[in-house]
C-alpha positions in Angstrom: -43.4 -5.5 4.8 -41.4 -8.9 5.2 -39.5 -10.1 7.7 -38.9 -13.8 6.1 -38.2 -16.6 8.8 -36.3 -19.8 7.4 -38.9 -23.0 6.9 -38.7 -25.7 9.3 -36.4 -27.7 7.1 -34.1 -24.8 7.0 -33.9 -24.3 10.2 -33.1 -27.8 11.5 -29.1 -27.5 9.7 -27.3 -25.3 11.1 -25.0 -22.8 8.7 -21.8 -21.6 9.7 -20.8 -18.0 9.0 -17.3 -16.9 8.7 -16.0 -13.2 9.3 -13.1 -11.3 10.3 -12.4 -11.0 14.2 -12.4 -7.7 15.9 -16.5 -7.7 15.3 -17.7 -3.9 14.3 -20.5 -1.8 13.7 -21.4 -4.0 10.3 -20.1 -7.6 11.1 -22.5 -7.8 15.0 -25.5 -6.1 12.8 -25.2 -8.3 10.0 -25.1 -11.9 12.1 -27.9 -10.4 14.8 -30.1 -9.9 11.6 -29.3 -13.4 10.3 -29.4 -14.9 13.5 -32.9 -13.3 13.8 -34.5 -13.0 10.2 -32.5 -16.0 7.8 -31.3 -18.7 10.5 -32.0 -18.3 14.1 -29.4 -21.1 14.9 -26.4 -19.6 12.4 -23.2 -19.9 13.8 -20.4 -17.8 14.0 -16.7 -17.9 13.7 -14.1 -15.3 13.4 -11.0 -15.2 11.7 -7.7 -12.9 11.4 -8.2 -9.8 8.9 -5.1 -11.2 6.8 -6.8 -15.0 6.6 -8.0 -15.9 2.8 -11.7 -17.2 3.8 -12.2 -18.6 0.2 -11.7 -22.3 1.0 -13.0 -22.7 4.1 -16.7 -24.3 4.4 -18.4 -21.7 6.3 -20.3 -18.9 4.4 -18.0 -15.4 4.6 -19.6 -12.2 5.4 -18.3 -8.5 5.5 -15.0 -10.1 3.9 -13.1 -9.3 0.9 -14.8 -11.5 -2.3 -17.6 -12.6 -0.2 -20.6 -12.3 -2.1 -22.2 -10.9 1.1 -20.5 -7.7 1.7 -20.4 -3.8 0.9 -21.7 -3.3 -3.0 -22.0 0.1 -3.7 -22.6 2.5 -1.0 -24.3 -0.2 0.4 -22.8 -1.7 3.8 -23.3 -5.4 4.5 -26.2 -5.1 6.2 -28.3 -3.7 3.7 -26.9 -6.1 1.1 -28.5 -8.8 3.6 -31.8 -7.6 3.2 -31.9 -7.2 -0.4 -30.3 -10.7 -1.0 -33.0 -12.2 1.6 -35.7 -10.1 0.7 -36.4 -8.7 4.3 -38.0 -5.8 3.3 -39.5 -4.8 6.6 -39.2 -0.7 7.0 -38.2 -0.9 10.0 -34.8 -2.7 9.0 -34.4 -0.5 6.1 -34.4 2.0 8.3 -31.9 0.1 10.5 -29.7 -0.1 7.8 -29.2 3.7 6.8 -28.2 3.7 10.2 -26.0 1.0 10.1 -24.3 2.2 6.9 -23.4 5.7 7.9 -22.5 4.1 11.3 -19.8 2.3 9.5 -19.2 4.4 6.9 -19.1 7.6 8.7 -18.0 9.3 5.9 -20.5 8.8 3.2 -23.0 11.8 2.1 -26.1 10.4 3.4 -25.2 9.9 7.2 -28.2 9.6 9.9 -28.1 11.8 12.6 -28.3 8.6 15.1 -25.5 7.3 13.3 -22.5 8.5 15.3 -24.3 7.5 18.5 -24.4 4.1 17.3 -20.7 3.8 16.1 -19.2 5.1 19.7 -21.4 2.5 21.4 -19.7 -0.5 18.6 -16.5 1.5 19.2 -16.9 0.6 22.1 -17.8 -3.2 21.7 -14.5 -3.1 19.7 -12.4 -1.7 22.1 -13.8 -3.5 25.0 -12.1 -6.6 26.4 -14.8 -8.7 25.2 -14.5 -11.8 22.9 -15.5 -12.0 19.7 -18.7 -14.1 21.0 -19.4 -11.7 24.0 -19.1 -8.9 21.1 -21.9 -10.5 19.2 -24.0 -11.1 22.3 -23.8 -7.8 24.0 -23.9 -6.2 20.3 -27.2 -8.2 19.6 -28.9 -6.6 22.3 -28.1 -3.4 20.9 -29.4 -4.5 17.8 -32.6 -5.4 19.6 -32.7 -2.0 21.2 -31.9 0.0 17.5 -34.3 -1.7 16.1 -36.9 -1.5 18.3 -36.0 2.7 18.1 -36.4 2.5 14.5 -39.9 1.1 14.8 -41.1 3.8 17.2 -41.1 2.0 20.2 -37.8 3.8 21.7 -39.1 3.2 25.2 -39.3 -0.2 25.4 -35.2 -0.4 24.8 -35.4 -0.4 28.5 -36.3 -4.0 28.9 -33.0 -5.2 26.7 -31.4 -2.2 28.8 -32.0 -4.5 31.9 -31.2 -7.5 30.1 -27.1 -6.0 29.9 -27.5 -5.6 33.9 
């Protein structure tokens, strides 16, 4: 059960992320895990669907030919925790979440899945930026992930964070 965090040296430069704008179900889950497992001072930036990330120096996620993205059945998120090793149960758990909350069509959906995609719906929807997406989103995160460990009643503390 490992939930790697980045050595010191790591930690102290600061990688830049790039992904599309609009941030959804698997884009805000992906940056709160790196933002809280891989690099706790990542960055973001977001970009239009139709802009060719290739050259650009920031790493792209959830993008077309980014090498962190949907293989398989498997949504972003759970391609970040096998590439980083973060083997923790409770994010694997997460992730099946995650993955039939973005893919709402694929076989193997979890019940709390659709839950989960109206509340990013409405993230999405919201007139938020991109930033306040990731925020607000991350909180969620927080509170999913603390559901997945067992410990669904202490969502109310992030709960109260929102307020």
């Amino acid at each position: 059960m490992r939930s790697k965090r980045p050595a010191a040296s790591v930690r102290s430069r600061q990688i830049r992320y790039v992904t599309r704008e609009r941030l959804h179900v698997d884009r805000i889950a992906t940056a709160w895990a790196i933002r809280r497992f891989v690099d706790p001072e990542a960055s973001f930036i977001f970009v239009a669907r139709t802009k060719d990330v290739r050259g650009m120096a920031e790493l792209p996620f959830d993008v077309p030919g980014a090498a962190l993205s949907h293989r398989g059945p498997r949504c972003t998120f759970e391609v970040l925790l096998e590439t980083r090793d973060l083997t923790d149960p409770v994010l694997t758990r997460m992730g099946l979440i995650i993955r039939g909350a973005d893919l709402p069509h694929d076989d193997a959906v979890r019940p709390e899945s659709a839950g989960v995609r109206a509340v990013f719906d409405a993230l999405r929807d919201g007139d938020l930026s991109d930033v306040e997406r990731l925020r607000v989103g991350g909180l969620f995160c927080d509170a999913l992930y603390a559901y997945c460990k067992g410990q669904g009643a202490s969502t109310g503390i992030v709960l109260r964070a929102l307020g």
